[in-house]
OpenMM code with the backbone's topology and positions (N, CA, C; nanometers):
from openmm import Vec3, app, unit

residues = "UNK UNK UNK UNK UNK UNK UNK UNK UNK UNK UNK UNK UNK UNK UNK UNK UNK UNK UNK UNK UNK UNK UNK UNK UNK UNK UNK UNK UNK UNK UNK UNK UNK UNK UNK UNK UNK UNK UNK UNK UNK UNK UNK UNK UNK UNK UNK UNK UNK UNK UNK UNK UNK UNK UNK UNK UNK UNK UNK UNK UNK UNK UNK UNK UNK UNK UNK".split()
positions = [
    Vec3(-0.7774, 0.4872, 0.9898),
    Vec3(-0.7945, 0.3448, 0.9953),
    Vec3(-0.8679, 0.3086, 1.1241),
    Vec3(-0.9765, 0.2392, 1.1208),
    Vec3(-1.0582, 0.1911, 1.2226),
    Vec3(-0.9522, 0.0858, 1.3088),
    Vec3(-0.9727, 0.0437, 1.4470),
    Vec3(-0.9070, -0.0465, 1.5699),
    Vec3(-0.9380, -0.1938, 1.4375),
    Vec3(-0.9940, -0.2282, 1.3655),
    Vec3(-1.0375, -0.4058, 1.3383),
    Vec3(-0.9353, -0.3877, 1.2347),
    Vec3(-0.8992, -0.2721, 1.1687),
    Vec3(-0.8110, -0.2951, 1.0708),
    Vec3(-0.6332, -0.3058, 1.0976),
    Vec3(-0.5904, -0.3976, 1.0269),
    Vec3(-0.4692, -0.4180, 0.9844),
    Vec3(-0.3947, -0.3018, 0.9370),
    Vec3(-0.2333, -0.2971, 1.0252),
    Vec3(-0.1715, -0.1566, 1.0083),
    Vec3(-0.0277, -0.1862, 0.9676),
    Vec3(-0.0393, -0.3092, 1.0172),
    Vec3(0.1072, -0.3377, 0.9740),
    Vec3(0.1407, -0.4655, 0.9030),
    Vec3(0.1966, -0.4720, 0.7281),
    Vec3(0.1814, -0.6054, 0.6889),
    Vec3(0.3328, -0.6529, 0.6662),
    Vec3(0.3436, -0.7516, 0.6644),
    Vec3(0.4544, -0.8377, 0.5588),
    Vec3(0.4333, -0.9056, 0.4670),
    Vec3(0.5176, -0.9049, 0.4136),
    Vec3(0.5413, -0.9880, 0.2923),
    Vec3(0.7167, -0.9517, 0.1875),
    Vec3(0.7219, -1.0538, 0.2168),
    Vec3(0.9104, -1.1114, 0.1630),
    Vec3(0.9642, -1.0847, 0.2414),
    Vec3(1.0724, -0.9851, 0.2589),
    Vec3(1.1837, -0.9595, 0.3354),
    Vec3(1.1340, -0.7955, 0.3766),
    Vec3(1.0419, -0.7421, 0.3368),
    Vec3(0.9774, -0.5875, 0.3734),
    Vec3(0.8488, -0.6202, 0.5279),
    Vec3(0.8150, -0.4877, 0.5504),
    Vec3(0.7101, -0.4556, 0.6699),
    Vec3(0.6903, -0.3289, 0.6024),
    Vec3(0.5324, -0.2603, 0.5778),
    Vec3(0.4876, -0.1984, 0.5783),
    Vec3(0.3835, -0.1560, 0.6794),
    Vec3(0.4151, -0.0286, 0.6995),
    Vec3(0.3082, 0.0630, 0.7926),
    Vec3(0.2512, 0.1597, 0.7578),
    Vec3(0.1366, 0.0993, 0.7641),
    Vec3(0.0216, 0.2280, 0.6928),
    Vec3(-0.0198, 0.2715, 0.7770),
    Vec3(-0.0488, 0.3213, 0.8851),
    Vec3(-0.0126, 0.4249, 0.9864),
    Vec3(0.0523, 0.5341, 0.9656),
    Vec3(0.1859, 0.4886, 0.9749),
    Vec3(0.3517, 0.6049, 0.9377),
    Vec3(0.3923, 0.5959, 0.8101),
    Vec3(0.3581, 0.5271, 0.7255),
    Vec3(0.3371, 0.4815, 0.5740),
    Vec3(0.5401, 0.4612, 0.5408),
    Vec3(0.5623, 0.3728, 0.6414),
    Vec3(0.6968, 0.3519, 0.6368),
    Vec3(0.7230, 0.2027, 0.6025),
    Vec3(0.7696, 0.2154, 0.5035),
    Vec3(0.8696, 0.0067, 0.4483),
    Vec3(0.9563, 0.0027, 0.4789),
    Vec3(0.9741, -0.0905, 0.5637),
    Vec3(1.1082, -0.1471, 0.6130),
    Vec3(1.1946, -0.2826, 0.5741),
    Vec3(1.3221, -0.2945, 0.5240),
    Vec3(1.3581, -0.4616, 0.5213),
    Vec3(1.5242, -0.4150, 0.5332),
    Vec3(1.5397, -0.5295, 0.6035),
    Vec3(1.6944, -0.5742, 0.6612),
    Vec3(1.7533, -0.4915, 0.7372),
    Vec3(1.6395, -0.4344, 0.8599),
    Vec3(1.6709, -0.3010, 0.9472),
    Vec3(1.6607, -0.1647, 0.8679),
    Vec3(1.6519, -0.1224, 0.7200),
    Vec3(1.6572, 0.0176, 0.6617),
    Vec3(1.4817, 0.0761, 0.6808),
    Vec3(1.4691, 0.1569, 0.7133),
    Vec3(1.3233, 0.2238, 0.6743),
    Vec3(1.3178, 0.3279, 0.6118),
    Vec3(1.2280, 0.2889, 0.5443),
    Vec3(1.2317, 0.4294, 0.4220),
    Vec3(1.0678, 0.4366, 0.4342),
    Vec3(1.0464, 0.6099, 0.4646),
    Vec3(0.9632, 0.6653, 0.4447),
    Vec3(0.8824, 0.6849, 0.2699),
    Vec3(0.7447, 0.6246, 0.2675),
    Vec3(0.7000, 0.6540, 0.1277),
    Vec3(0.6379, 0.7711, 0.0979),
    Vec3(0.6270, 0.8221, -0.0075),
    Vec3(0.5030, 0.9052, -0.0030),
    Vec3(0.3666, 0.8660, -0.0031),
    Vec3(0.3048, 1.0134, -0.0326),
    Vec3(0.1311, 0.9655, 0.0543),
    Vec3(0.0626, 0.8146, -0.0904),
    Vec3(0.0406, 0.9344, -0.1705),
    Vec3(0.0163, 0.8341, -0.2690),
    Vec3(0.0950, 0.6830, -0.3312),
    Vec3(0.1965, 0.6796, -0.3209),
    Vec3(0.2438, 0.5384, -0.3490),
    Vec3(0.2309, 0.4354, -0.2258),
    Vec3(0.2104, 0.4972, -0.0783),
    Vec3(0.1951, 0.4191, 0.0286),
    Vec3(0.0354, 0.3812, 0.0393),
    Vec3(-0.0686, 0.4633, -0.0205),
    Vec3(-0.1879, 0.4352, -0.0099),
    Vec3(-0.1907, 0.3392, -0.1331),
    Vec3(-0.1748, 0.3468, -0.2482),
    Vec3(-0.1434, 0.1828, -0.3209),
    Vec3(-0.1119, 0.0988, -0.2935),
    Vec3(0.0360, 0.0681, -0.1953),
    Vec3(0.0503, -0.0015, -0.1929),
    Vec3(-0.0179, -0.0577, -0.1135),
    Vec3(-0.0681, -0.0025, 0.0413),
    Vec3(-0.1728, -0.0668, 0.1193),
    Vec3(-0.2926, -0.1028, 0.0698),
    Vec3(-0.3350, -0.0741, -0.0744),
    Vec3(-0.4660, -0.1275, -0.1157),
    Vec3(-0.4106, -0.2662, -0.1750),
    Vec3(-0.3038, -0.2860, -0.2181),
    Vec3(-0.2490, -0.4314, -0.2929),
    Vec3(-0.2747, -0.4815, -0.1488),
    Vec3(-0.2216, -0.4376, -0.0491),
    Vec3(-0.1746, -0.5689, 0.0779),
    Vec3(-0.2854, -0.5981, 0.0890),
    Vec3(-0.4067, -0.5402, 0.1473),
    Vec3(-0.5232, -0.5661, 0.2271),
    Vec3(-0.6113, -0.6596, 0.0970),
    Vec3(-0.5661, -0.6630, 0.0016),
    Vec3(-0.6212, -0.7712, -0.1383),
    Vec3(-0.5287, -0.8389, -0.1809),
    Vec3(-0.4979, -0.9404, -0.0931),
    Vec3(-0.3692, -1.0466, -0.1743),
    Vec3(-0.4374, -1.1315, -0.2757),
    Vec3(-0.3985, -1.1453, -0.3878),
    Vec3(-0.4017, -1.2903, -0.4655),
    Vec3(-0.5411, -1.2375, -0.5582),
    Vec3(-0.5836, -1.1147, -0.4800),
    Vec3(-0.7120, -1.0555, -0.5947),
    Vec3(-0.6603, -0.9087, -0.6928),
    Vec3(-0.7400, -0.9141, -0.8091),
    Vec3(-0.7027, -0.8448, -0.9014),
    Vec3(-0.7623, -0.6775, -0.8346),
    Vec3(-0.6964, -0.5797, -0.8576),
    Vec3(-0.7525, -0.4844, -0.8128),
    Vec3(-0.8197, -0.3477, -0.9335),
    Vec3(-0.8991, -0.3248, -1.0089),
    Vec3(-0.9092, -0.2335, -1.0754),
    Vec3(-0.8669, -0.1313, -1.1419),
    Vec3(-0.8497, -0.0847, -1.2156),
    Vec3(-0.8355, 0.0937, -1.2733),
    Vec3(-0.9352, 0.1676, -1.1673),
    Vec3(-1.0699, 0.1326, -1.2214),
    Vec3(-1.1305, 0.2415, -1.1231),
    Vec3(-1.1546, 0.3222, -0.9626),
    Vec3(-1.1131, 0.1234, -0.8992),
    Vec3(-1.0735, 0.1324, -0.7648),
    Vec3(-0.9054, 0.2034, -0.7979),
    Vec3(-0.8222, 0.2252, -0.8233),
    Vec3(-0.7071, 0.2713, -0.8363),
    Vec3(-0.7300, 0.4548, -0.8457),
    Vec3(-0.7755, 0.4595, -0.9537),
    Vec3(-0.8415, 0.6032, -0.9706),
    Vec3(-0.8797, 0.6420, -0.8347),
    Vec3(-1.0083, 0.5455, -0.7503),
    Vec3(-1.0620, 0.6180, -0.6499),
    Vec3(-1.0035, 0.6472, -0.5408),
    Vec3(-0.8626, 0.5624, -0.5183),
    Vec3(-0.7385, 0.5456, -0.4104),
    Vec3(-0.7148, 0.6820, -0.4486),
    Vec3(-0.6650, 0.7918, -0.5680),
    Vec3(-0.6071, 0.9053, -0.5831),
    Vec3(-0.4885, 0.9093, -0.6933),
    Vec3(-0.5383, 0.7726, -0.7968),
    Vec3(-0.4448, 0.7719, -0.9066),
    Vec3(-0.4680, 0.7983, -1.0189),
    Vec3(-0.5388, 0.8960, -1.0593),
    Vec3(-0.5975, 0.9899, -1.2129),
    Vec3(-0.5383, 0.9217, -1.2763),
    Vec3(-0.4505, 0.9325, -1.3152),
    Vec3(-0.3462, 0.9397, -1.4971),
    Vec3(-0.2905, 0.8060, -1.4951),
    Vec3(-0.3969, 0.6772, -1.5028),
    Vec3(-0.2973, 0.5520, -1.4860),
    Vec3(-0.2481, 0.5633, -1.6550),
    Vec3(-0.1635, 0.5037, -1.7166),
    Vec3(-0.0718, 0.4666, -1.8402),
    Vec3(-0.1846, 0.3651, -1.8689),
    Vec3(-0.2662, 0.3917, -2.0092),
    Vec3(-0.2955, 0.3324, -2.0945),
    Vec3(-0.2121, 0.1862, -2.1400),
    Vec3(-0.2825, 0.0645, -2.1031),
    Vec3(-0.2894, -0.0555, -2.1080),
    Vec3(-0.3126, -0.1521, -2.2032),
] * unit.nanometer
topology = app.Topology()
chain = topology.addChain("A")
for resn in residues:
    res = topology.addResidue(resn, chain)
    for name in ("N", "CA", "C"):
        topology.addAtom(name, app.Element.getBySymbol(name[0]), res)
């Protein structure tokens, strides 16, 4: 992650760090794995926009479930 980018977000009662790819809420932190923490940081950094299959695929998610 480049210095201009955003590393640490909120939203509801969670904190995510894509850095240490750790979610935190109500003091618990739980470590994610690689791939579900790199999703979810592609939702944060695109609020309120729709995000793709193909951009999803290119994050490292092959086998999305037929839609």
């Amino acid at each position: 992650m480049s210095g201009s980018e955003v590393s640490v977000f909120t939203f509801g009662p969670f904190t995510f760090d894509s850095e240490t790819l750790e979610l935190s809420a109500g003091g618990e932190v739980r470590a994610l794995e690689p791939l579900p923490a790199r999703i979810l940081g592609l939702l944060l950094t695109r609020p309120g926009r729709m995000v793709s299959r193909d951009e999803l695929r290119r994050f490292g998610w092959p086998r999305l479930p037929a839609v």
